[in-house]
C-alpha positions as a Markdown table, in Angstrom:
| # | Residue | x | y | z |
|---|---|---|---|---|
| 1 | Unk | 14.1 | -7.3 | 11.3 |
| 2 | Unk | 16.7 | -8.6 | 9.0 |
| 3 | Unk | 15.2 | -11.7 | 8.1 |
| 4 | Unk | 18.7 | -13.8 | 7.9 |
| 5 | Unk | 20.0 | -12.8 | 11.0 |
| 6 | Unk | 17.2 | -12.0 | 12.8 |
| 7 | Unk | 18.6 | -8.6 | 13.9 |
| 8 | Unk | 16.2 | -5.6 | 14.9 |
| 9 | Unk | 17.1 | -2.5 | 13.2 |
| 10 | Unk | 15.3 | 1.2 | 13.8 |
| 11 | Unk | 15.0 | 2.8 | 11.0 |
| 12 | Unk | 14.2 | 7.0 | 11.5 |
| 13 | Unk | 11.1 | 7.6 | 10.4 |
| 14 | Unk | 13.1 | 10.4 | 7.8 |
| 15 | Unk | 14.2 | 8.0 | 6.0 |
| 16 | Unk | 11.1 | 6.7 | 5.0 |
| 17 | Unk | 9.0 | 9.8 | 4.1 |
| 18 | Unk | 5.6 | 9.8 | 2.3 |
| 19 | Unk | 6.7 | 5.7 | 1.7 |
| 20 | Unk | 5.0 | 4.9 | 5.2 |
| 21 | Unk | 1.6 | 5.1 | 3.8 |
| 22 | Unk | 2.2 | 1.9 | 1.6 |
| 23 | Unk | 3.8 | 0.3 | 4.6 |
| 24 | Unk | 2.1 | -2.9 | 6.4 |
| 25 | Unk | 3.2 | -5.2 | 9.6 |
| 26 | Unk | 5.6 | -7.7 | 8.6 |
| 27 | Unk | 6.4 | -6.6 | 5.1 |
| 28 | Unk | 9.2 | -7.1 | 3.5 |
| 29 | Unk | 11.5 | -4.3 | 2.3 |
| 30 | Unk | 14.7 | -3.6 | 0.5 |
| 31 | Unk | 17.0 | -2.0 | 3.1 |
| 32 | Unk | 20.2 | -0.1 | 2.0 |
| 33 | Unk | 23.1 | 0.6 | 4.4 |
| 34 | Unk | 26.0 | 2.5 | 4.6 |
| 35 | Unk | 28.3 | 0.4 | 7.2 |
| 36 | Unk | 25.8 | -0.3 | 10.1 |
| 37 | Unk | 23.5 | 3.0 | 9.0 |
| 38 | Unk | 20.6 | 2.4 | 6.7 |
| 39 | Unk | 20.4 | 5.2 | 4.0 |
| 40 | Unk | 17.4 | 4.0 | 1.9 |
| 41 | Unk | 14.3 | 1.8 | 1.8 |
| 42 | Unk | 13.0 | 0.1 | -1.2 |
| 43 | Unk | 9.2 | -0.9 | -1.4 |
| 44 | Unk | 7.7 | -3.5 | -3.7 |
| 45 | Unk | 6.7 | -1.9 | -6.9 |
| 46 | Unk | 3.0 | -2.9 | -5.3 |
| 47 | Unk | 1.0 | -3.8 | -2.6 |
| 48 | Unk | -1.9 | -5.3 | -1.6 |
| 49 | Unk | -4.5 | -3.1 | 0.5 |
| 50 | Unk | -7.7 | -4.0 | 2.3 |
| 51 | Unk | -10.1 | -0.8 | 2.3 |
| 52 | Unk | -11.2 | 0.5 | 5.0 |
| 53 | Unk | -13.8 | 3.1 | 4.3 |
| 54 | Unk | -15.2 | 4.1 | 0.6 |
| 55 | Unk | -18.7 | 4.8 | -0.5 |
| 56 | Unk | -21.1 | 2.0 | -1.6 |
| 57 | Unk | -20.2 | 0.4 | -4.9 |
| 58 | Unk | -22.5 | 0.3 | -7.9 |
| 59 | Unk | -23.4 | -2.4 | -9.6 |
| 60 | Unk | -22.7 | -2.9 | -12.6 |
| 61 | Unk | -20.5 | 0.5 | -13.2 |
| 62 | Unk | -17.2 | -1.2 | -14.4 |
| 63 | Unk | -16.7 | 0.6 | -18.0 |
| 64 | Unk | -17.0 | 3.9 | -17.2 |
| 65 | Unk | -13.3 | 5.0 | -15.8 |
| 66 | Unk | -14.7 | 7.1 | -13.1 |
| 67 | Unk | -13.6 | 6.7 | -9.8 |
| 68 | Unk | -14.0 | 7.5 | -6.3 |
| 69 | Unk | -11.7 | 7.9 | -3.2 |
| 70 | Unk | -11.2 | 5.1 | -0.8 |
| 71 | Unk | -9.1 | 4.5 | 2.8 |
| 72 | Unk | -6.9 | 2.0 | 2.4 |
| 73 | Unk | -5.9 | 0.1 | 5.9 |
| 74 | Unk | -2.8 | 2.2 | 6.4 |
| 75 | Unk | -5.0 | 5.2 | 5.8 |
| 76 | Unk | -3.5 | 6.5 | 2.5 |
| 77 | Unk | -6.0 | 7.3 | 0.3 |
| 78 | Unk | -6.7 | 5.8 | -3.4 |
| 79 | Unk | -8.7 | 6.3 | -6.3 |
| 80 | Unk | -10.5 | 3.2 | -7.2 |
| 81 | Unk | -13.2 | 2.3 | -9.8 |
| 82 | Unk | -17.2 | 3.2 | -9.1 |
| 83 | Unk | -18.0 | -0.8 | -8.3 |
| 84 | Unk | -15.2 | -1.2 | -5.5 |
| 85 | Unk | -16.6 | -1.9 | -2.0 |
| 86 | Unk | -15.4 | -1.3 | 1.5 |
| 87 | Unk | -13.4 | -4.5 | 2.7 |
| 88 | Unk | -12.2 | -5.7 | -0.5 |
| 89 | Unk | -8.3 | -6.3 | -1.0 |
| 90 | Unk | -6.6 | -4.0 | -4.2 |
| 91 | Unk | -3.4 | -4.1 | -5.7 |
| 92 | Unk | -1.6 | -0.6 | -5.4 |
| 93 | Unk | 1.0 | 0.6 | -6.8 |
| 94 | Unk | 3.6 | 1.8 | -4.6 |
| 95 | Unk | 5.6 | 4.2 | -6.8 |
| 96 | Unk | 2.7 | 6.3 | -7.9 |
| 97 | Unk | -0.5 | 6.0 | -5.8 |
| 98 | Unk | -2.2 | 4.3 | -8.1 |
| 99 | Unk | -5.1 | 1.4 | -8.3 |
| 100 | Unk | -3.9 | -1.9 | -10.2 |
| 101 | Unk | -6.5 | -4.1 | -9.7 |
| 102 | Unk | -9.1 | -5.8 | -7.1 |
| 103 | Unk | -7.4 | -8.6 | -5.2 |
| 104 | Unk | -10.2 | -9.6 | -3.3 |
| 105 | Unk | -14.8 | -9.4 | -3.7 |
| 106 | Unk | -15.7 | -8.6 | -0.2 |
């Protein structure tokens, strides 16, 4: 929705690509047009994800630099740090994949 005129605009799912992983309800984008045709979409440079599903954290593991995978709540997948839990909020970043930072203890 273009949030100044209120306008509804489709946007083919093309055009997006691998991007729609990092994408959430009610986010706000950067939309490029061409006319009346949008030609490219522009994603914050980070995002803030609630996990979904990642093995138990443990306690007191936050030097090390190892990681483990996690599913985020758009269902991309992540590599956080050993002492991350399921239902905390992180900060990814939406150029590269990566973990930033925990938002959020559950």
């Amino acid at each position: 929705m273009n949030t100044e005129t209120y306008d509804q605009l489709s946007i083919p799912r093309s055009l997006i690509g691998d991007d729609v992983k990092w994408l959430k309800e009610n986010m706000e984008v950067d939309l490029q047009t061409y006319g009346e045709e949008p030609i490219a979409l522009g994603l914050p440079p980070n995002v803030e994800l609630k996990i979904t599903y990642t093995e138990p954290g443990i306690r007191g593991d936050t030097a090390s630099g190892t990681t483990k995978p996690a599913t985020v709540e758009t269902g991309a997948d992540v590599l956080v740090p050993l002492f991350i839990n399921q239902v905390e909020v992180i900060r990814v970043d939406t150029r590269t994949g990566q973990y930033i930072e925990r938002v959020s203890k559950a």
